[in-house]
C-alpha positions in Angstrom: -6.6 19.5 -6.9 -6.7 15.7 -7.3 -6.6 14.6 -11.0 -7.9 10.9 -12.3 -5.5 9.6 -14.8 -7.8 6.5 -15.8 -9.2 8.0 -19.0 -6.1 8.7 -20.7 -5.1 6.6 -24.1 -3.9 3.3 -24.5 -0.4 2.5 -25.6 -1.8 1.7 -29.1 -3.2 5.6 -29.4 -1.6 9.0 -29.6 -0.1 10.4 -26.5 -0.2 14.3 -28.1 -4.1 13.4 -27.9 -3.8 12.5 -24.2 -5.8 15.5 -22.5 -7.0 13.4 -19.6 -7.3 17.0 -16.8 -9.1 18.6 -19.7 -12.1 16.2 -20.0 -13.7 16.8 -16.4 -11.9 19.9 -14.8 -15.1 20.3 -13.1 -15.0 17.4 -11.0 -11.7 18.6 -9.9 -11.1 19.8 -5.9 -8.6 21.0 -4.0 -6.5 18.5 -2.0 -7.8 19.2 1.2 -11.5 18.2 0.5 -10.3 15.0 -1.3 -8.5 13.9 2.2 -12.0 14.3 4.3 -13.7 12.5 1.5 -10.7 9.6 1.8 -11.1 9.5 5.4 -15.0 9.1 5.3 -14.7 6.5 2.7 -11.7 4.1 3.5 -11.9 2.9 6.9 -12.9 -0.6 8.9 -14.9 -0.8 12.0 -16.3 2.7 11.6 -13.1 4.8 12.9 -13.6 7.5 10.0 -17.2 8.2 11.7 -15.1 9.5 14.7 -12.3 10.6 13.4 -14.3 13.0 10.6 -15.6 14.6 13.7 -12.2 15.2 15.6 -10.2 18.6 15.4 -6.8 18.7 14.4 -4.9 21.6 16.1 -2.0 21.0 13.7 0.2 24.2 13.2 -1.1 26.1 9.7 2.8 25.6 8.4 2.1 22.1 6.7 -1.6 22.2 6.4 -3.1 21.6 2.6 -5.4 24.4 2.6 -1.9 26.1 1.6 -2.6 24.4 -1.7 -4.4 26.8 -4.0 -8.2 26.1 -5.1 -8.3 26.2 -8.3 -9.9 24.2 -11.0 -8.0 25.4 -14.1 -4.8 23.3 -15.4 -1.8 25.0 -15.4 0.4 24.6 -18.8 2.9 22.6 -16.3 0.3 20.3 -15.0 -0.7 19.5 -18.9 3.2 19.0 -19.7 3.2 16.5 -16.9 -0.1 15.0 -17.5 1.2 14.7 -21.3 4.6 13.0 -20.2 2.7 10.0 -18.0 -0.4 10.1 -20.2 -0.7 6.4 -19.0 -1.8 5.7 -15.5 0.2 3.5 -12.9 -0.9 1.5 -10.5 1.1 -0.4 -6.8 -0.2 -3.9 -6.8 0.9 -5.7 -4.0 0.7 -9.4 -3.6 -0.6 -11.0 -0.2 -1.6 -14.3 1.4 -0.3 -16.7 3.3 3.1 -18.7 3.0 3.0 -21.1 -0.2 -0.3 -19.8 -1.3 2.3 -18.9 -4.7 2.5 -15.1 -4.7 6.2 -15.1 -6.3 5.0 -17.9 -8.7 2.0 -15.9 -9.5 4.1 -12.8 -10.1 6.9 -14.5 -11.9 4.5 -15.8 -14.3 3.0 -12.3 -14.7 6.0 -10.8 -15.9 6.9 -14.0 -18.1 3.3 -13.5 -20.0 3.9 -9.8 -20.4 7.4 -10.1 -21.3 9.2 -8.6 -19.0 11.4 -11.6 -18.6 12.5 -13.2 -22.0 12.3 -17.3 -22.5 16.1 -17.3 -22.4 16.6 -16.0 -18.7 13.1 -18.4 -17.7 14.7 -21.2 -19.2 18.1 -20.2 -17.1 16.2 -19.8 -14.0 14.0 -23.3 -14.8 17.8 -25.0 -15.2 18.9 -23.3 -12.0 16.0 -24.6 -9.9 16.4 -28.2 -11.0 20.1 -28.5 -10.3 19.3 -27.1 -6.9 16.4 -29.9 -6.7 13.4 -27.0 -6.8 11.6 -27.3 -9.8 8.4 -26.2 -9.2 9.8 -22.6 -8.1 11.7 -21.8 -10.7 8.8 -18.8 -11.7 9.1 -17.5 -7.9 12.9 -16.8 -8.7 12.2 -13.6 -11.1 11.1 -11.8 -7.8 13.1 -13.8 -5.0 16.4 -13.2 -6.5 18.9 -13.6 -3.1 19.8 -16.6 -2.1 18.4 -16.9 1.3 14.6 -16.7 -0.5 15.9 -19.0 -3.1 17.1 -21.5 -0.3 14.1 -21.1 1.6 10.8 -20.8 -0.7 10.0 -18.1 1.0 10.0 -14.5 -0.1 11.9 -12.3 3.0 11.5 -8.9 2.0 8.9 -6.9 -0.2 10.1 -7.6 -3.3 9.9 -5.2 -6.4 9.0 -5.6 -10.2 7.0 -3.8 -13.4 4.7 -4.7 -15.9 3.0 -3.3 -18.6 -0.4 -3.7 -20.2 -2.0 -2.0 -23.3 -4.0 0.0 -20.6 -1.6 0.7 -17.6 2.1 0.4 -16.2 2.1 -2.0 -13.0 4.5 -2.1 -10.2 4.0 -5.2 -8.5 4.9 -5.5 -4.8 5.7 -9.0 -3.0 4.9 -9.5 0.4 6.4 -12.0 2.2 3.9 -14.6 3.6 5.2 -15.9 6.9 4.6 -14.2 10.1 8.1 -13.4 11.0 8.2 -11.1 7.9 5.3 -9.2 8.4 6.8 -5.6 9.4 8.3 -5.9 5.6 4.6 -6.9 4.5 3.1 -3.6 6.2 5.7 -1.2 4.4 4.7 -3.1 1.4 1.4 -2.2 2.3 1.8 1.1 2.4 2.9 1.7 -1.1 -0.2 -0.1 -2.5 -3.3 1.4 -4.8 -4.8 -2.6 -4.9 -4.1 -5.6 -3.3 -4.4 -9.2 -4.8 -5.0 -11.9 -2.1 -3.6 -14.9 -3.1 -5.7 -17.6 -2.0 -4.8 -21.3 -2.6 -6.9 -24.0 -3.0 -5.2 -26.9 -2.3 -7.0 -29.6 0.1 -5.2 -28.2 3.3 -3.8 -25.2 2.4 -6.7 -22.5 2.3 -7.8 -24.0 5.7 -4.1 -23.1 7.7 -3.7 -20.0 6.1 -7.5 -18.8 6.9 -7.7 -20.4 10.7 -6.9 -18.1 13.5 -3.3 -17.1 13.5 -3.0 -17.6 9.4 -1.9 -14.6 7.4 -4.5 -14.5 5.0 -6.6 -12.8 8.2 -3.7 -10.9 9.4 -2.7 -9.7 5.7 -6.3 -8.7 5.2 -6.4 -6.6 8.0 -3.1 -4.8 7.4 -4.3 -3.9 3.9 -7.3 -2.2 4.5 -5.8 -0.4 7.5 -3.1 1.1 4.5 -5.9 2.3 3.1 -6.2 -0.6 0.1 -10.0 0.0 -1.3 -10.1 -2.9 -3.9 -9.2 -6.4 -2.9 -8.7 -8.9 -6.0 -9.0 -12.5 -4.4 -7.4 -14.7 -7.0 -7.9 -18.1 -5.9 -4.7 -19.7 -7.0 -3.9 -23.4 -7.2 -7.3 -24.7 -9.0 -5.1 -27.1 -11.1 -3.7 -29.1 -8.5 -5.1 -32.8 -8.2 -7.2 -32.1 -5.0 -9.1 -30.0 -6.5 -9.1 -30.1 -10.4 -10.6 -26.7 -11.5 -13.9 -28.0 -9.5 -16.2 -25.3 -8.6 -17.8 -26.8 -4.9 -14.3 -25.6 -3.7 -14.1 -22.2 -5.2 -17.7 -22.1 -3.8 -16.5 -22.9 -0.5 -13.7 -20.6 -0.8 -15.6 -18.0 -1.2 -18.4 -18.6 1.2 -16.0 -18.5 4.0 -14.1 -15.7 2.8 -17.0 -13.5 2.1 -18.2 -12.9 6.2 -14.5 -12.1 7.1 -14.0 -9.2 4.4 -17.4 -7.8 5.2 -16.4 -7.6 9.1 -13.5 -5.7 8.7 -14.8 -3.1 6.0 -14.8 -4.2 2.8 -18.4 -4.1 0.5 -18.6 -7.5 -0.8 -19.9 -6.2 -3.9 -18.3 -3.7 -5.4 -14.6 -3.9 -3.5 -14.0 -7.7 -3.5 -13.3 -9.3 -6.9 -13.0 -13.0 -6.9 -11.4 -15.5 -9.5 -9.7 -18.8 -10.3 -6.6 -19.1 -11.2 -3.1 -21.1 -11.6 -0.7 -19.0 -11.0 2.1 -22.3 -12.2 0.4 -22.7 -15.3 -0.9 -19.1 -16.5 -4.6 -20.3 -16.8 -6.7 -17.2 -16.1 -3.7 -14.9 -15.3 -3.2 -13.3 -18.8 -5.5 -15.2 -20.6 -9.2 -16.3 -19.9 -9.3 -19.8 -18.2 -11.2 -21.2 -21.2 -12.2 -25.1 -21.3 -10.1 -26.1 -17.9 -13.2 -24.3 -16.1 -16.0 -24.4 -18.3 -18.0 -23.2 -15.3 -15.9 -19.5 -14.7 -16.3 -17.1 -18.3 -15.3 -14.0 -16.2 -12.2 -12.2 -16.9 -8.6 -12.8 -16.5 -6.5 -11.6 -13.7 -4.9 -9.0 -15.7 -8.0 -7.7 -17.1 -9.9 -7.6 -13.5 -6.7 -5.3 -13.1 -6.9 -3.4 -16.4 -11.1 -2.9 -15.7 -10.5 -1.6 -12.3 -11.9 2.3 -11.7 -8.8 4.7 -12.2 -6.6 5.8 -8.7 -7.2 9.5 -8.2 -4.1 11.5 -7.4 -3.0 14.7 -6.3 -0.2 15.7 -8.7 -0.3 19.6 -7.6 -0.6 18.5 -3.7 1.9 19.3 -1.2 5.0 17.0 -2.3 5.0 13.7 0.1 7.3 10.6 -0.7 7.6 8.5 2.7 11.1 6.7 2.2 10.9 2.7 2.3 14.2 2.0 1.0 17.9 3.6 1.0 21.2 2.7 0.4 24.5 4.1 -1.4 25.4 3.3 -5.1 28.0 6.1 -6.7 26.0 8.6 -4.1 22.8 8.4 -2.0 19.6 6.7 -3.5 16.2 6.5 -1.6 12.8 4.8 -3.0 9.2 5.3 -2.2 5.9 6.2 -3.7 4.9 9.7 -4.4 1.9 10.2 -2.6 1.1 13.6 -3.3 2.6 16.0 -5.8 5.6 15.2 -8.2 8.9 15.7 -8.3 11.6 16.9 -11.6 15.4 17.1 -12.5 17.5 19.6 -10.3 14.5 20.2 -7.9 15.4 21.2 -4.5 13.4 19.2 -1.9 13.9 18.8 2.2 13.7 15.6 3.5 11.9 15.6 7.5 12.2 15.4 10.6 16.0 16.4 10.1 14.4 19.7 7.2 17.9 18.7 5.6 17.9 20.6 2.3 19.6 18.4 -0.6 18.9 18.5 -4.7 17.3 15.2 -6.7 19.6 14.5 -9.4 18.4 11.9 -10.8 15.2 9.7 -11.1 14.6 6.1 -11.8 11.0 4.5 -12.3 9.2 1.1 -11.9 11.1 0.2 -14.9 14.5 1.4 -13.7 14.8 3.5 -16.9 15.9 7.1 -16.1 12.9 9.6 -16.1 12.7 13.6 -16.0 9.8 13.9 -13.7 7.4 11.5 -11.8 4.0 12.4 -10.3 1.9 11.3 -7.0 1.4 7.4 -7.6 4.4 6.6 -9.0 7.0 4.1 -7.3 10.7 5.5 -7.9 14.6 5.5 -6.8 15.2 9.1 -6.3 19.4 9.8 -6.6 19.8 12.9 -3.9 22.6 15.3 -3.5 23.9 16.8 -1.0 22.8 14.4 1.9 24.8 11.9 2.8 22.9 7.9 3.0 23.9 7.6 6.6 21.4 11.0 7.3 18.6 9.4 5.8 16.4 6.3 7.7 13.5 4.6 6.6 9.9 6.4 7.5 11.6 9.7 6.3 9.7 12.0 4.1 10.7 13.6 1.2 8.3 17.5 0.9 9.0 20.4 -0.9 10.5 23.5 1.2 6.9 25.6 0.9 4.8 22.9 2.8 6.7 20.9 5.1 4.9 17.6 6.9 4.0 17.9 10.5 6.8 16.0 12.8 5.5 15.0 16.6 6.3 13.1 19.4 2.9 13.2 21.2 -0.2 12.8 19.5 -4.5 12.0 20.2 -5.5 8.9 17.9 -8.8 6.7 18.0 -8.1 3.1 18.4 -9.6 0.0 17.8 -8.2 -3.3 19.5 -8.2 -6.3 17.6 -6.1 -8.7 19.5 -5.2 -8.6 23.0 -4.1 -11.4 25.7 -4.8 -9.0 28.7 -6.1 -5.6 29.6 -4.6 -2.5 27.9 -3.8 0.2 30.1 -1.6 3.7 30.3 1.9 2.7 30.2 1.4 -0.1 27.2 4.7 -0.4 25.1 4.5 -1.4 21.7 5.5 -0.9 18.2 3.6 1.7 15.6 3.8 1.3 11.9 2.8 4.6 9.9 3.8 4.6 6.3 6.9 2.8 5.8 8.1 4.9 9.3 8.7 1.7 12.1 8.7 3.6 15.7 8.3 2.3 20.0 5.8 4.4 21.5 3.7 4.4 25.0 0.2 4.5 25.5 0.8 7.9 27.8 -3.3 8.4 28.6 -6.5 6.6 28.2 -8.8 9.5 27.4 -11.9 7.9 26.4 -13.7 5.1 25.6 -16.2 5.2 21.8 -19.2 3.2 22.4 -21.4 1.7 18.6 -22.7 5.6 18.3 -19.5 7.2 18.5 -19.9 8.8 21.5 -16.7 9.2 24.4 -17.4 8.5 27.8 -17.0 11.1 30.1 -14.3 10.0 32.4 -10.8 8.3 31.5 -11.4 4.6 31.3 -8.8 2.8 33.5 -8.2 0.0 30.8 -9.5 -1.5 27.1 -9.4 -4.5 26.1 -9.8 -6.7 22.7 -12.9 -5.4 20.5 -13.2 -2.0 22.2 -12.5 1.3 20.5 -10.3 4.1 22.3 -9.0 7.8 22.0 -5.5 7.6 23.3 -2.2 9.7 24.0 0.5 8.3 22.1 4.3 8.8 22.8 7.2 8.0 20.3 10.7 7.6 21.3 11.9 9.8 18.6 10.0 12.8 16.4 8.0 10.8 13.7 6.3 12.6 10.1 2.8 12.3 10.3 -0.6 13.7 9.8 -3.9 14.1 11.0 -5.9 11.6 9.1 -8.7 14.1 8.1 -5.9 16.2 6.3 -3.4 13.8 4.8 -4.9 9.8 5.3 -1.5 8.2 3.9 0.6 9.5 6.7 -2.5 9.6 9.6 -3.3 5.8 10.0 -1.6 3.3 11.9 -1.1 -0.1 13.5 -0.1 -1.1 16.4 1.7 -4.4 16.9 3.2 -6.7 19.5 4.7 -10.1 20.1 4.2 -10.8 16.5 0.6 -9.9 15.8 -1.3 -6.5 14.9 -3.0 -5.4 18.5 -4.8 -2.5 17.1 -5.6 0.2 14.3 -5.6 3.2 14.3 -6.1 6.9 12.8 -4.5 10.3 14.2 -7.0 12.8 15.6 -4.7 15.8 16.7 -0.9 16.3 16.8 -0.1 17.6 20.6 3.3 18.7 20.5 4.0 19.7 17.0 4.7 23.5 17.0 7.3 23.0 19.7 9.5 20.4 17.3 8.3 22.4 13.8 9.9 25.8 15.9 
């Protein structure tokens, strides 16, 4: 049953009155109907059309249907509902290098005090004496030296906020192309993206022209599965272009054919704004006289006013590992994707089905918690598994419903950038989740024309703009899921020589029973 957590209280109210499960129990279904209706919904270039058709031949051990149909809320639902009364939401920041994403999010959590004056003021000091000013926001979220040296954020960095209406984990991707396997596991964790765009003369015109990662970034996010893209279009302030509006115009104009081709409704999943991210205007606060010509809301309230994430708190229990490493014992990170997680709860972490105990939780705001439910971002302390046992692209389930592990699998693909021909035998890189893994193109089944039909015979190659039902091969077993079941762990991309090749979505896993045995 997935549950929307949008209509509980405020801070300001009481949380005993919180009751959100109670107030529409009848739109509530079970977990397996809201995957199909993810997978028709959130997709680019029409792969759910063909996936939503494919059958999965996945072994009934991990399947959701295990989940029980039924619309009533059990007292332990209520108690957890009651404990995270207030909804929280994965924002993750992307855009191009120096479009100001870490100054952007620095501010944020300067304006909603999450970082006093005192430690600004220390990082402001810091930045001058090292003859960098102007970044001195950027350093709340880079905080090692090398992105302090650099400008440039590295890894996906981590931070929380808090409004009146929600709690916010904010996720920092890195801008430049080198970094963008950290971007993509970013990406993964995300319920909304804001693109920072930036304005100055120059600027919006590198990172937009082919090989730019505002294109690249844009892609990547709505092949996570990212619904609602928040353009803020950073930098107004700057002299070249002084809050003036025939450059937000322009902006915008350009942007608007590119989201539309790769799957996004211009108007009701692409919000756009001006902002400066340096100076605060239109981040907390409305922009007010700087832009007489904007009297739309703030970035934080364009946040605060989006429709509430559903989530599937009594689902199977999913938590894709993105992070791990060993402090007084094992400690792993991710976001919950699907059920939640307690105190002393015995889980199994796949492929390896080790068995180990979670004893003790951390959330967004490192404070220590007694349970967390499906959308939240947490540190997980585990015993009984040792940190050396335990790689990224693990996942975390509970013993009942395992996740499906394969080497061999059927997925639809569609080819977005390719120098040559793509046949069987194609080596390349596949990031599901937050799992990184080599595979092979083993087969070329079939080629999908515009009306989703598959030719007949095997094509003998594909190449850039065509759409494809493959065999895939990993090295090693990987978790995953057919994306008509489970969408978070059944789309893909596929990348090579330092750009995205293709997309794609899992149709049927071959070779699963024989691993599961």
């Amino acid at each position: 049953m997935s549950i929307k957590i949008g209509s509980t209280p405020t801070a300001k109210e009481e949380p005993a009155k919180a009751e959100p499960a109670k107030a529409e129990p009848a739109k509530a279904e079970p977990v397996k109907e809201t995957a199909k209706t993810e997978a028709k919904e959130a997709s680019s270039d029409n792969i759910a059309t063909t996936s939503a058709t494919a059958t999965s031949n996945t072994a009934s051990a991990a399947d959701t249907s295990n989940v029980p149909d039924d619309n009533d809320i059990t007292e332990e639902e209520e108690m957890l509902l009651n404990e995270h009364f207030k909804e929280h939401m994965n924002v993750i920041f992307i855009g191009h290098v120096d479009a100001g994403k870490s100054t952007l999010g620095g501010n944020i959590l300067f304006l909603t005090e999450m970082v006093d004056k005192r430690t600004m003021e220390k990082y402001e000091r810091e930045a001058k004496e090292a003859g960098r000013e102007s970044w001195y926001l950027s350093w709340a979220l880079d905080t090692n030296q090398e992105e302090r040296n650099k400008g440039k954020t590295v890894e996906c960095g981590r931070a929380f906020f808090e409004t009146a209406r929600r709690r916010y984990t904010i996720l920092d991707a890195p801008g430049h192309k080198n970094y963008v396997p950290s971007m993509v596991t970013g990406a993964a964790q995300a319920d909304v993206a804001v693109l920072v765009i930036s304005a100055r003369k120059g600027e919006f015109e590198t990172g937009f022209e082919r090989g730019g990662q505002t294109r690249e970034h844009t892609v990547l996010i709505k092949t996570a599965g990212v619904r609602t893209l928040v353009v803020a279009i950073n930098k107004m302030d700057d002299p070249t272009v002084g809050w003036d509006k025939a450059r937000y115009d322009q902006i915008v104009t350009k942007l608007t054919p590119f989201f539309k081709q790769n799957g996004y409704k211009a108007d009701s999943d692409v919000i756009f704004l001006p902002i400066s991210g340096y100076t605060g205007a239109g981040v907390k606060d409305r922009v007010g006289s700087a832009c007489s010509w904007y009297t739309g809301p703030s970035l934080l309230e364009t946040l605060d006013g989006l429709q509430a994430v559903e989530r599937k708190i009594n689902g199977p229990l999913r938590i894709p590992i993105s992070e791990k490493f060993r402090d007084m014992g094992t400690i792993v990170s991710g976001k919950i994707e699907s059920g939640n997680i307690r105190l002393n709860q015995k889980v199994m972490i796949m492929p390896e089905k080790r068995i180990c105990e979670i004893s003790n939780i951390y959330g967004a705001s490192e404070n220590e918690e007694q349970s967390a439910i499906s959308g939240d971002n947490v540190r997980i302390k585990l015993r009984g598994v040792e940190e050396d046992m335990v790689q990224n692209g693990h996942v975390i389930v509970d013993r009942k419903h395992p996740c499906h592990n394969t080497r061999e699998f059927d997925a639809l693909l569609v080819i977005r950038e390719a120098k040559n021909i793509i046949t069987a035998g194609y080596k390349s890189v596949m990031h599901v989740h937050t799992a990184t893994e080599e595979i092979i193109l083993a087969k070329l089944l079939h080629k999908v024309n515009k009306q989703n039909k598959r030719s007949r015979m095997p094509p003998p190659f594909v190449k850039k703009g065509e759409r494809c039902i493959v065999r895939i091969q990993t090295t090693k077993p990987v978790c995953v899921e057919t994306y008509s079941d489970f969408p978070q762990l059944g789309r893909f991309t596929l990348r090579d020589e330092g750009k995205t090749i293709a997309i794609g979505q899992i149709l049927k896993l071959v070779d699963t029973n024989i691993i599961n045995a």
